[in-house]
C-alpha positions in Angstrom: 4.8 -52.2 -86.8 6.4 -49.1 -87.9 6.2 -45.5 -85.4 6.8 -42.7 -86.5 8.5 -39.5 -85.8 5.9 -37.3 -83.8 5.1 -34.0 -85.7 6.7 -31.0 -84.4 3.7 -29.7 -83.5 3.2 -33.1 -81.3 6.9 -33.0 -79.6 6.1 -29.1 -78.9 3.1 -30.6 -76.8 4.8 -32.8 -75.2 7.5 -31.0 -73.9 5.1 -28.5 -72.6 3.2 -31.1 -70.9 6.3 -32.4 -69.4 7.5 -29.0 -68.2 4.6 -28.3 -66.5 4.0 -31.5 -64.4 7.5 -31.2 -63.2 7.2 -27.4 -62.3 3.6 -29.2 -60.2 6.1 -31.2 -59.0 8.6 -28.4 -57.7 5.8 -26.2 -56.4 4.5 -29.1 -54.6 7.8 -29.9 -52.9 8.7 -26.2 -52.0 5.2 -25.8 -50.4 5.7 -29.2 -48.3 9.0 -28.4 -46.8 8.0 -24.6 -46.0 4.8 -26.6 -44.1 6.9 -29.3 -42.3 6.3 -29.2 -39.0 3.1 -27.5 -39.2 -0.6 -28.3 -37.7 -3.1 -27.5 -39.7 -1.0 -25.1 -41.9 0.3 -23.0 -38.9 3.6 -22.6 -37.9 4.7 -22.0 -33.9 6.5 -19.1 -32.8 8.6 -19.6 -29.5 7.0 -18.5 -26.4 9.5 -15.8 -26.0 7.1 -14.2 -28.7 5.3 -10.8 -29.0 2.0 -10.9 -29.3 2.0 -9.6 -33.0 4.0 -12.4 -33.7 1.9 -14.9 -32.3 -1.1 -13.7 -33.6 -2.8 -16.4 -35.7 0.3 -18.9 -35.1 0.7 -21.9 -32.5 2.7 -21.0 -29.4 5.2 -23.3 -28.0 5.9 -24.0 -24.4 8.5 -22.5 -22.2 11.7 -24.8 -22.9 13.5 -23.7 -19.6 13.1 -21.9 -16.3 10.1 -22.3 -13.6 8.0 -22.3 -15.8 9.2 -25.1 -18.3 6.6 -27.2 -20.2 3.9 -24.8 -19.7 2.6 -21.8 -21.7 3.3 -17.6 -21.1 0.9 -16.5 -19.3 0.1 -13.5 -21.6 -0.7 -15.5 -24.7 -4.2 -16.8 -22.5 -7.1 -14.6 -22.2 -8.6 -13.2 -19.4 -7.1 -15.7 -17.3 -5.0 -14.2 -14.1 -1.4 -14.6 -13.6 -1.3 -15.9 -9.9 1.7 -15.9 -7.2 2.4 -17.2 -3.7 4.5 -15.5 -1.0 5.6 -17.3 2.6 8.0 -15.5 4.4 8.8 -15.2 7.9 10.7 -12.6 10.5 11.8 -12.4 14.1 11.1 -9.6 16.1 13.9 -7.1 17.1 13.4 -5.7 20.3 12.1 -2.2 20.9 12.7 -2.1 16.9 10.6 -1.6 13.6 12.6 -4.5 12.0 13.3 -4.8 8.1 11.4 -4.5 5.3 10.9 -7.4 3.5 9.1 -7.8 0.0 6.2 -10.3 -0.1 5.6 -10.1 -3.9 6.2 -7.7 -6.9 3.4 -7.5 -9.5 3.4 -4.7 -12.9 1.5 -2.1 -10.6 4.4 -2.7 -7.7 5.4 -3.7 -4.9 3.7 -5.1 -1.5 6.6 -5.4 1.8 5.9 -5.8 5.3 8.1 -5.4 8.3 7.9 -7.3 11.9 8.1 -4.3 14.6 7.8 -4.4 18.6 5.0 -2.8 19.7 5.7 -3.2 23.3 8.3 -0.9 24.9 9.3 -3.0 27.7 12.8 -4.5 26.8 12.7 -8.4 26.2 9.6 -8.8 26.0 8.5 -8.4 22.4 4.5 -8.3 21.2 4.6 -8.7 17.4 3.1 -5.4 14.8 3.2 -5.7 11.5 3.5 -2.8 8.8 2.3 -3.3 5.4 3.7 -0.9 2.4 2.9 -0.9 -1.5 4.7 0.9 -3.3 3.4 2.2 -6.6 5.6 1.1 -9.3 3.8 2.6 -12.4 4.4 5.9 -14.5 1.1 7.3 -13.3 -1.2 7.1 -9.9 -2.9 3.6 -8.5 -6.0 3.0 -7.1 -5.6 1.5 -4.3 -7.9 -0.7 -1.3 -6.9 -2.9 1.6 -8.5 -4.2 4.7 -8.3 -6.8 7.2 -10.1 -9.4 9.1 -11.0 -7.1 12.0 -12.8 -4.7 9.4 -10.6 -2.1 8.9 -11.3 -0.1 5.2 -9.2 2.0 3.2 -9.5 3.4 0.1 -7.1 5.7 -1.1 -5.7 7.1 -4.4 -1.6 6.1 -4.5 0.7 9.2 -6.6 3.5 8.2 -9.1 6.2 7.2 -6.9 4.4 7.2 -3.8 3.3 4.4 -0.9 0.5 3.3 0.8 1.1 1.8 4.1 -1.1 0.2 7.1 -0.4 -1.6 10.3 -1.8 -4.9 11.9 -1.3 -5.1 15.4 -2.5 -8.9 15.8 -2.7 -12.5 13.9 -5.4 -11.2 11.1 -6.3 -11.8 7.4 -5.6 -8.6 4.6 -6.5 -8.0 1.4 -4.8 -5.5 -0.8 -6.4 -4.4 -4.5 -4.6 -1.8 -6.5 -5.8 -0.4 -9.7 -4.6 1.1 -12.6 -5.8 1.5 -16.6 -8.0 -1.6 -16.0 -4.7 -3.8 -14.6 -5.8 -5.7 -11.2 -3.3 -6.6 -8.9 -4.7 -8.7 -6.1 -3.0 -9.4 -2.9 -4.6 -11.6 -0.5 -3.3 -13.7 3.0 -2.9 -13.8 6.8 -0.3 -12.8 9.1 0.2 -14.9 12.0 2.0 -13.0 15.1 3.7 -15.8 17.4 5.4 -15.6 20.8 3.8 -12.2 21.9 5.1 -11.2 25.2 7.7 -13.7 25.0 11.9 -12.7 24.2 11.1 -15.0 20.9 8.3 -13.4 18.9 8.1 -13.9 15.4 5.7 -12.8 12.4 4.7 -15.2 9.8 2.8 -13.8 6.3 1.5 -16.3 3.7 -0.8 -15.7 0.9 -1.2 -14.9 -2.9 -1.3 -12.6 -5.3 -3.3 -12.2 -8.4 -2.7 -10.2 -11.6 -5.6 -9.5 -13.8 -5.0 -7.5 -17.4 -7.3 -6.3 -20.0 
């Protein structure tokens, strides 16, 4: 059986069809490796992200820190960023006593300090001051009150603070405001040792931070 030499038409074909099942072939490759890794076509951006970046991508975990194994807390919707606080101070006698911050949030900064409220010297009766201290660029709304029923409802200027005073173990609850940010902190202070030379305050509680 004798073959014979394709046509130079034929051999044009052929090379053609060659050609362009191995340039398939390329494309094919070049679009697999720019995929590996990917679910469903999407690629994840670290969670050190921007938003913009993110936006339509996967998001990866934190890889380090307090937070490690779990995911940014701005890349979930609507869902609040929460905090806890536990801190404790001795009273100094006849003295206001230190300031000490309970948590920090976007809007600022709540600190209380362990006072003596009784003037007799040693014998100390536990008061507590609460302070917020706006930390925007602009003015807060801002609400607290306690477990006895005291209200207030004030409006907190750039670089300004809010402050109130609780003379006895109570509950508090502090809500400040600003361009539809919600900063919510909530606990109890507990006032030990009152007319004793050992008194102490002890504040416990958490805070919540709601955006947009």
């Amino acid at each position: 059986m004798r073959f014979r030499k394709p046509s130079p038409s034929m051999a044009v074909a052929l090379a053609a069809l060659v050609m362009a099942t191995t340039g398939t072939a390329v494309a094919a490759t070049v679009k697999f490796a720019r995929n590996a890794g990917a679910v469903d076509h999407k690629s994840a951006v670290s969670a050190s992200s921007g938003k913009t970046k993110a936006a339509g991508k996967l998001v990866a975990t934190r890889a380090k820190g307090a937070d490690t194994g779990k995911f940014a807390n701005r890349f979930l919707a609507h869902v609040p960023y929460t905090t806890t606080f536990s801190k404790g101070a001795d009273v100094t006698d006849n003295a206001q006593g230190s300031s000490i911050t309970l948590s920090k949030t976007r809007l600022g900064t709540l600190a209380a300090s362990c006072g003596d409220q009784r003037a007799a010297t040693g014998v100390e009766d536990p008061k507590v001051t609460f302070t917020f201290a706006n930390g925007t660029g602009d003015s807060v709304n801002f609400a607290r009150e306690t477990g006895s029923g005291g209200t207030q409802v004030v409006s907190v200027a750039k670089g300004a603070q809010a402050a109130f005073t609780v003379l006895n173990s109570n509950t508090f609850r502090v809500q400040v405001e600003a361009r539809g940010v919600d900063s919510i902190f909530e606990g109890q202070v507990r006032q030990d040792g009152a007319a004793s030379a050992t008194a102490r305050c002890v504040f416990v509680g958490h805070t919540e931070t709601v955006t947009p």
